[in-house]
MDAnalysis code that builds the backbone (N, CA, C; Angstrom):
import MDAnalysis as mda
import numpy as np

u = mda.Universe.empty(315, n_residues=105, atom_resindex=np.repeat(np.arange(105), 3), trajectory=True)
u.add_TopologyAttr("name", ["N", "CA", "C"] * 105)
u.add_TopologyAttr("resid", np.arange(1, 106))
u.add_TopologyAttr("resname", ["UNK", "UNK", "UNK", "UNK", "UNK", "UNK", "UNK", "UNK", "UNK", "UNK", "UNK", "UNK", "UNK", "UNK", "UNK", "UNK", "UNK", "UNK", "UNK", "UNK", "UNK", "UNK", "UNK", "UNK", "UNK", "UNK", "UNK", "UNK", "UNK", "UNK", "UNK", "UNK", "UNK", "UNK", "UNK", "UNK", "UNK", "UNK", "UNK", "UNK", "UNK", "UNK", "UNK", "UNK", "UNK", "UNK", "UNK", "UNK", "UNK", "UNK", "UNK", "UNK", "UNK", "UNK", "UNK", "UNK", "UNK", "UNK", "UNK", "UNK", "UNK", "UNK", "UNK", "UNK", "UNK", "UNK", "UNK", "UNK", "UNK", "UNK", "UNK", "UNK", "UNK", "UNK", "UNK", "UNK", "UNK", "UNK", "UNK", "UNK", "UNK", "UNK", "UNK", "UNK", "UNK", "UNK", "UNK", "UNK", "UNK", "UNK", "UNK", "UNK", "UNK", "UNK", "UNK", "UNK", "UNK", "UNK", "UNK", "UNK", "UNK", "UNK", "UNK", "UNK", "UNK"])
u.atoms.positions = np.array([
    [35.342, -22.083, -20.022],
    [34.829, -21.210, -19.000],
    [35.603, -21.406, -17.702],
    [36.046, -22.365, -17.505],
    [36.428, -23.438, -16.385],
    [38.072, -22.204, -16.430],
    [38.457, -22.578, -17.203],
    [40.267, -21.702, -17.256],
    [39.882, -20.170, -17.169],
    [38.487, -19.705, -17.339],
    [39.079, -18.082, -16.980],
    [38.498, -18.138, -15.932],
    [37.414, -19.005, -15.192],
    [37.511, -18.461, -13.633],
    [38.518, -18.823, -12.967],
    [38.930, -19.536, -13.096],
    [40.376, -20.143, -12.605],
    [41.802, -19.095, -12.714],
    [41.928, -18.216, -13.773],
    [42.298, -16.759, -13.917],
    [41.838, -15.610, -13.564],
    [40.381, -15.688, -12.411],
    [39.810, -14.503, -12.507],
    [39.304, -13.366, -13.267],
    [39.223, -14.031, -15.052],
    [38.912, -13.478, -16.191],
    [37.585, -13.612, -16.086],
    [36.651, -13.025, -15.119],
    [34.866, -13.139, -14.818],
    [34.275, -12.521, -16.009],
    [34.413, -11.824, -16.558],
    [34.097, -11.116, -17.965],
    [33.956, -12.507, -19.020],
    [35.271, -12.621, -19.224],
    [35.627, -13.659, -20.699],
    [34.877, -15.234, -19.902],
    [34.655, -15.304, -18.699],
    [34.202, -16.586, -17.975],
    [32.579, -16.236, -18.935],
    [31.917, -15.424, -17.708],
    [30.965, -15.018, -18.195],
    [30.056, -15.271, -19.660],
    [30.655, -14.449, -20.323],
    [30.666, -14.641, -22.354],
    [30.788, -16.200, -22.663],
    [31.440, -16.516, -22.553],
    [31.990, -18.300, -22.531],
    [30.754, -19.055, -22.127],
    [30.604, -19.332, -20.885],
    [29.337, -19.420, -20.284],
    [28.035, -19.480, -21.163],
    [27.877, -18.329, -21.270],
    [26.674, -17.966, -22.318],
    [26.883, -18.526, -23.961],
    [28.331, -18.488, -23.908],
    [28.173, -19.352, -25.415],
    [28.081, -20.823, -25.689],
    [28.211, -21.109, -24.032],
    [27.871, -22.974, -24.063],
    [26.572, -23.044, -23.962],
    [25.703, -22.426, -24.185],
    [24.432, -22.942, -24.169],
    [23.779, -22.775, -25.665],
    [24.138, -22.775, -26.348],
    [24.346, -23.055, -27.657],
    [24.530, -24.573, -28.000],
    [25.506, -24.978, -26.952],
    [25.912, -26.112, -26.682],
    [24.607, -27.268, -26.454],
    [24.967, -26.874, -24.814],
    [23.448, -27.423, -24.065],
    [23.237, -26.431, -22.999],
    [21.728, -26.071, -23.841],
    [21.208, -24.990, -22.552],
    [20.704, -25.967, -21.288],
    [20.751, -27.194, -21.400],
    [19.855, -27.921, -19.934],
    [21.109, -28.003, -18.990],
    [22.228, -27.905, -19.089],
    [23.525, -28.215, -18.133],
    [23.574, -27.644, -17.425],
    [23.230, -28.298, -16.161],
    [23.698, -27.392, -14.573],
    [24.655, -27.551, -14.662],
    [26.167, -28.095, -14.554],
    [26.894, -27.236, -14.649],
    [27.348, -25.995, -15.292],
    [27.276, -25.454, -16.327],
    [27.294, -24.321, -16.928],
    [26.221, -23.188, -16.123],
    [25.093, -23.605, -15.668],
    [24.330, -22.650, -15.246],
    [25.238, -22.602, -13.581],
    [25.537, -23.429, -13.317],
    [26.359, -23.301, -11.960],
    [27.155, -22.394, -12.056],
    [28.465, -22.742, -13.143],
    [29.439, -21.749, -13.601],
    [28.864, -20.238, -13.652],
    [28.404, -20.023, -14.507],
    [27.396, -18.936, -14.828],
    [26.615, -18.034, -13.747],
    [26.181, -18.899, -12.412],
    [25.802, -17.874, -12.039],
    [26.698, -17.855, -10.418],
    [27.770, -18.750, -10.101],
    [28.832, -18.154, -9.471],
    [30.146, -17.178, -10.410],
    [29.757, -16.661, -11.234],
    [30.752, -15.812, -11.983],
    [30.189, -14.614, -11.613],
    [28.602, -14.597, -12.186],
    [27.849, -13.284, -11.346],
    [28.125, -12.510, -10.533],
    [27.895, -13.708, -9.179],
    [28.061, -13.459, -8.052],
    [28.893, -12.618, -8.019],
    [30.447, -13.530, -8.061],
    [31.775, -12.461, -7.894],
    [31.874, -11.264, -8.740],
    [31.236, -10.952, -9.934],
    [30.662, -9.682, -10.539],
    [29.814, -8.943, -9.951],
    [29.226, -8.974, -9.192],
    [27.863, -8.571, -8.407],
    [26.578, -8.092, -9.029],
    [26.712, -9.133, -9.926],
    [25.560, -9.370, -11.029],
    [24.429, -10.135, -10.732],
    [23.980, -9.264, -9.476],
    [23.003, -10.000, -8.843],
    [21.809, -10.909, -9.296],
    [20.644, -9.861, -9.932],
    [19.872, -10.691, -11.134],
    [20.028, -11.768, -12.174],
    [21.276, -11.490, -12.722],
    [21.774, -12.985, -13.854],
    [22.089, -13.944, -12.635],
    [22.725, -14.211, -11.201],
    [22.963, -15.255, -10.200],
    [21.758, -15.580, -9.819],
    [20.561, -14.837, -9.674],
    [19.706, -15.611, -9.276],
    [18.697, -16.332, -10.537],
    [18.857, -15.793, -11.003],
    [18.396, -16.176, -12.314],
    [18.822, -17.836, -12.790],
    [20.381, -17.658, -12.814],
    [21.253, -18.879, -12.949],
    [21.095, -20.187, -11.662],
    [20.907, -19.953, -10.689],
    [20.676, -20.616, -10.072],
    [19.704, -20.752, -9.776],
    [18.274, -20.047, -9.758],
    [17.222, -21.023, -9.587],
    [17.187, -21.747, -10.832],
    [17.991, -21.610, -11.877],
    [17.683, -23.067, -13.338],
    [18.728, -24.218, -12.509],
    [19.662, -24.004, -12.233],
    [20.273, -25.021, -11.290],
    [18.885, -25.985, -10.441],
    [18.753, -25.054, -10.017],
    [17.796, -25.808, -8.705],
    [16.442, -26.481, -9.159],
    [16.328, -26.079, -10.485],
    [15.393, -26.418, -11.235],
    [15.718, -27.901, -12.193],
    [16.500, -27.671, -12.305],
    [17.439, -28.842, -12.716],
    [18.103, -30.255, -11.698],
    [18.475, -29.403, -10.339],
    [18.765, -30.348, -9.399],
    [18.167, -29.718, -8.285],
    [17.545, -29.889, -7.769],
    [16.458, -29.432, -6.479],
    [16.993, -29.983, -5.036],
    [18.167, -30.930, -5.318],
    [18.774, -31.461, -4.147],
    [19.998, -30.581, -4.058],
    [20.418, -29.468, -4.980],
    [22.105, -29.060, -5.082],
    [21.903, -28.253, -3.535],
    [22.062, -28.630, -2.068],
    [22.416, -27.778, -1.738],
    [22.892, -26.504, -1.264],
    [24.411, -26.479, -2.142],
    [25.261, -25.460, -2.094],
    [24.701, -24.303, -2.888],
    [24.122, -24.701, -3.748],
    [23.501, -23.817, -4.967],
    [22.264, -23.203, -4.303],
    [21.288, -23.895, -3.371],
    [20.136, -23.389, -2.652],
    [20.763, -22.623, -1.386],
    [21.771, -22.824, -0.681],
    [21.959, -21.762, -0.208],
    [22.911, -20.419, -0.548],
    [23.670, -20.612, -1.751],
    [24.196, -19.118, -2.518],
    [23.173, -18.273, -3.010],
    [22.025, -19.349, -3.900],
    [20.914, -18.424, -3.816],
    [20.024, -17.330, -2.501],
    [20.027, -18.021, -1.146],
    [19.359, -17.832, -0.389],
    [20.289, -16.009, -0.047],
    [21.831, -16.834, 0.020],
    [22.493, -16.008, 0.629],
    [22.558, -14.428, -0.445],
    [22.229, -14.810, -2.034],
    [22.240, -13.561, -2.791],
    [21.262, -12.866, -2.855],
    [20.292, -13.782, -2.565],
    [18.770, -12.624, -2.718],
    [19.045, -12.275, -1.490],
    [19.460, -12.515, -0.068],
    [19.677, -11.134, 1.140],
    [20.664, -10.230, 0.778],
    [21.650, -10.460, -0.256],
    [22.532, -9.796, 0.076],
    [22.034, -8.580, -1.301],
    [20.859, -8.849, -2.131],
    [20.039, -8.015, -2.979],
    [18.914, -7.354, -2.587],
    [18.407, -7.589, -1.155],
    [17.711, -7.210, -0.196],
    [16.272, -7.876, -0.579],
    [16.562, -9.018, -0.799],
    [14.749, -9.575, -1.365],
    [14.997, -10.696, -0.059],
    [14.537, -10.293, 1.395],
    [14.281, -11.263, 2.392],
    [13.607, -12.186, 2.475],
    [12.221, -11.823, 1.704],
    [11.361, -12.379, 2.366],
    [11.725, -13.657, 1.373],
    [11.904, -13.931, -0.055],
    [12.542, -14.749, -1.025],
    [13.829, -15.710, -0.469],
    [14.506, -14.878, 0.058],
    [15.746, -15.239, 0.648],
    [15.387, -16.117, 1.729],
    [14.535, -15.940, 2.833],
    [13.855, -16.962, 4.120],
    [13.346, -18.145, 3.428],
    [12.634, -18.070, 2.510],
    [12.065, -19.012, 1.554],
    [12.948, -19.965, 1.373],
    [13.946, -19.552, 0.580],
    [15.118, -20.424, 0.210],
    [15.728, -21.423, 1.332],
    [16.196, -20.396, 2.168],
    [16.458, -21.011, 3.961],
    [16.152, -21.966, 4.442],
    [14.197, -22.033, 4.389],
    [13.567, -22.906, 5.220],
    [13.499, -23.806, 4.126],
    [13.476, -24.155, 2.482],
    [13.694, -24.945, 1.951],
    [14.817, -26.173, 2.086],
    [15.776, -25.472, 2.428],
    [17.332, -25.753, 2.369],
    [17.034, -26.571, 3.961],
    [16.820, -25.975, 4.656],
    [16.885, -26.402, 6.156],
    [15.453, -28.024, 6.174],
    [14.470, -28.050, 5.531],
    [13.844, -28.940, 5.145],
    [14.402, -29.915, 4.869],
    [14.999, -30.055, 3.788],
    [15.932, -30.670, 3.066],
    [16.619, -31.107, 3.744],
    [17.973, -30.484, 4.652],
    [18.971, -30.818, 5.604],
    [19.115, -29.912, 6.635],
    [18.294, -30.177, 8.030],
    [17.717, -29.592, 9.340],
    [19.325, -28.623, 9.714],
    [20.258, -29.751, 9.867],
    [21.452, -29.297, 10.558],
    [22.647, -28.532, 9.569],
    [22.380, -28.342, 8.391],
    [22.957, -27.118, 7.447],
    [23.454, -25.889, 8.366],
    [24.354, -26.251, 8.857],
    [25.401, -25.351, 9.481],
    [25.126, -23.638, 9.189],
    [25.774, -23.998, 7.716],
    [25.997, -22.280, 7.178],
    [24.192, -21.682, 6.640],
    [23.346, -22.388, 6.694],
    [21.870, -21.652, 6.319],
    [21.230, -21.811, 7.788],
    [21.680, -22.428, 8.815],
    [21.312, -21.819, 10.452],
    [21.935, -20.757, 10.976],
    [23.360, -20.718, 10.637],
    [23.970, -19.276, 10.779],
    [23.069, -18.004, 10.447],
    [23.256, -18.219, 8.656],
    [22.435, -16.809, 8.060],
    [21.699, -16.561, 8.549],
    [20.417, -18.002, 8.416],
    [18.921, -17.454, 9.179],
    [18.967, -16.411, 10.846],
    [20.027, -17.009, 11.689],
    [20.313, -16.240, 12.752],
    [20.588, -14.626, 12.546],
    [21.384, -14.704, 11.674],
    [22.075, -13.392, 11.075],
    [20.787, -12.287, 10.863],
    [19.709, -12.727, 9.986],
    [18.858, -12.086, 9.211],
    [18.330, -11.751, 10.157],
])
């Protein structure tokens, strides 16, 4: 999966992805992979999807709590999206890029 995002092959990433969980469906990484491939597809629903199992899996990731935050605004689900925010900002007050957004919104 790793070599076609790395080629920009988001399609064949994608498929790949989904066939490692065959593998192991519990792997945040693969669900990581998986739902930053989305993203750059603008496959909004499968990214959030993919990453709240991330976050479900690691509840400290972060980077992953705020791509989520940042995709459900950019899918127009705010009030979900603030949620995420003030989670993230809980977590780590001075989070640079989720004090930005929140400003933004």
């Amino acid at each position: 999966m790793k070599l076609y995002i790395d080629k920009q092959k988001f399609e064949d990433a994608l498929h790949c992805g989904k066939q490692s969980f065959y593998v192991d469906v519990l792997d945040p990484v693969i669900h990581q992979q998986l739902a930053e491939t989305a993203v750059k597809l603008n496959q909004s629903e499968l990214a959030v999807r993919e990453l709240k199992i991330v976050l479900h899996l690691d509840e400290k990731n972060e980077d992953m709590r705020f791509l989520l935050a940042k995709t459900l605004f950019d899918s127009g689900k705010k009030e979900e999206a603030l949620t995420q925010l003030d989670l993230l900002l809980q977590q780590n007050p001075g989070h640079a890029k989720a004090i930005d957004l929140k400003k933004k919104r």
